[in-house]
C-alpha positions as CSV (number, residue, x, y, z in Angstrom):
1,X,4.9,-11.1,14.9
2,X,1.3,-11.8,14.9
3,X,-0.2,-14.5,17.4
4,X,-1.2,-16.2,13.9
5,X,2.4,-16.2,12.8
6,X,3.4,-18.5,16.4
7,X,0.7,-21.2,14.9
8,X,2.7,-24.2,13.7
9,X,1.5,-27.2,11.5
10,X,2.8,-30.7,10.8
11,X,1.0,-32.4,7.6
12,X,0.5,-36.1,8.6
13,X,-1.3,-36.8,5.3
14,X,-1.6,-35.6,2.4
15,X,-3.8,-38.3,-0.2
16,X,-4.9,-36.8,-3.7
17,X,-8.7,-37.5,-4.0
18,X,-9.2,-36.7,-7.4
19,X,-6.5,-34.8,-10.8
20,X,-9.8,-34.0,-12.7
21,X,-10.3,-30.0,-13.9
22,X,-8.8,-29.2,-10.5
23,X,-7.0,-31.4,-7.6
24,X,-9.0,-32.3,-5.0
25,X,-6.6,-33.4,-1.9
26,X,-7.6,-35.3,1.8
27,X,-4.6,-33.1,4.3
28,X,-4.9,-34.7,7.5
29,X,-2.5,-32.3,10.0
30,X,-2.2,-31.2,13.5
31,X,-2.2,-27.3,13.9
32,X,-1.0,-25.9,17.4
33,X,-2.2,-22.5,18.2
34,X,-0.8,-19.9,20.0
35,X,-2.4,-21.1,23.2
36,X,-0.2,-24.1,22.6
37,X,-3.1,-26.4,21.7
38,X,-2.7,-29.1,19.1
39,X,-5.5,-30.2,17.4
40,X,-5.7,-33.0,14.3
41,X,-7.8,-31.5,11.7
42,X,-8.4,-32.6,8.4
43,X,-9.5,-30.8,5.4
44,X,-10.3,-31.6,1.7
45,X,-8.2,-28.7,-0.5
46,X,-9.1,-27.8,-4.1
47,X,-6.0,-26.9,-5.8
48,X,-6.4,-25.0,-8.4
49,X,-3.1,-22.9,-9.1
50,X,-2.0,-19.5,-8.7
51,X,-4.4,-16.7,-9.2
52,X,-4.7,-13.2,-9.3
53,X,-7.6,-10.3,-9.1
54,X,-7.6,-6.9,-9.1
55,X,-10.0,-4.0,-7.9
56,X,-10.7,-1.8,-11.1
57,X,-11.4,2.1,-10.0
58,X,-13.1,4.4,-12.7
59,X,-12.3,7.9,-11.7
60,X,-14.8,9.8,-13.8
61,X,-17.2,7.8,-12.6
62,X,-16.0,7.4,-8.8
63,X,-17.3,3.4,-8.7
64,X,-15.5,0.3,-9.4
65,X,-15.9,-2.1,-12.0
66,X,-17.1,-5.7,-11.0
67,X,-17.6,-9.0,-13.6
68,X,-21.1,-11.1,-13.3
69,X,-19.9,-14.5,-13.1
70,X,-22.2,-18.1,-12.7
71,X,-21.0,-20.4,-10.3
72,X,-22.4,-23.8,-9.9
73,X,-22.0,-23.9,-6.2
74,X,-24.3,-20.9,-5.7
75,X,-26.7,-22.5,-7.9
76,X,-26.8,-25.7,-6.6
77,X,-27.2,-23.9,-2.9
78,X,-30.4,-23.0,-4.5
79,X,-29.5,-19.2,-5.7
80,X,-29.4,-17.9,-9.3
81,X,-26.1,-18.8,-9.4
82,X,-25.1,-15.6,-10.6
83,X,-22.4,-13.6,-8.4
84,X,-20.9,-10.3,-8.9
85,X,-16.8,-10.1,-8.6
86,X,-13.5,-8.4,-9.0
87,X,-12.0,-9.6,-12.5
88,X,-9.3,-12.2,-11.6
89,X,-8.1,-15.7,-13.2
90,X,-5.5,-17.9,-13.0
91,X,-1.7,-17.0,-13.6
C-alpha cells in the first residue's frame, strides 16, 4: 500500500453549481494525509462522465497517431487553441 492509498476523505459538501453541457459541482471536504494532517479543501469538479483514450502505435511507421483538437480553454488563455491528443471520448 502506497502512502497515497492511507489518505482518507470525508465530503462535508457537495452543492451542484450548474446541470448545463456538463455538471459543475462546489465539494467542500477535509482530506487527511499520510502525515495525519487534515485539511478542509474545497474544489469545483466538472463532471462530465466516463471516458476513455487510447495510444494508437503504427508499426510500419514506428510513431503514434495523435488527433488535433480546439479547445476553448487554451484559446481563451490566449493560445491558438489548437492541441494535439490521444483519440478518446466519452463511454
Amino acid at each position: 500500500m502506497t502512502k497515497f492509498e492511507n489518505a482518507k476523505v470525508d465530503i462535508l459538501k457537495d452543492e451542484t453549481l450548474s446541470k448545463n453541457w456538463y455538471h459543475l459541482r462546489n465539494v467542500t471536504f477535509n482530506y487527511t494525509g499520510s502525515n495525519d494532517v487534515t485539511k478542509t479543501l474545497k474544489r469545483e469538479v466538472y463532471d462530465r462522465g466516463n471516458g476513455a483514450t487510447i495510444l494508437l502505435y503504427d508499426p510500419r511507421r514506428g510513431s503514434i497517431i495523435l488527433v488535433r483538437q480546439f479547445r476553448i480553454p487554451t484559446y481563451l488563455n490566449g493560445h491558438s487553441g489548437w492541441l494535439l491528443e490521444t483519440p478518446a471520448g466519452l463511454l
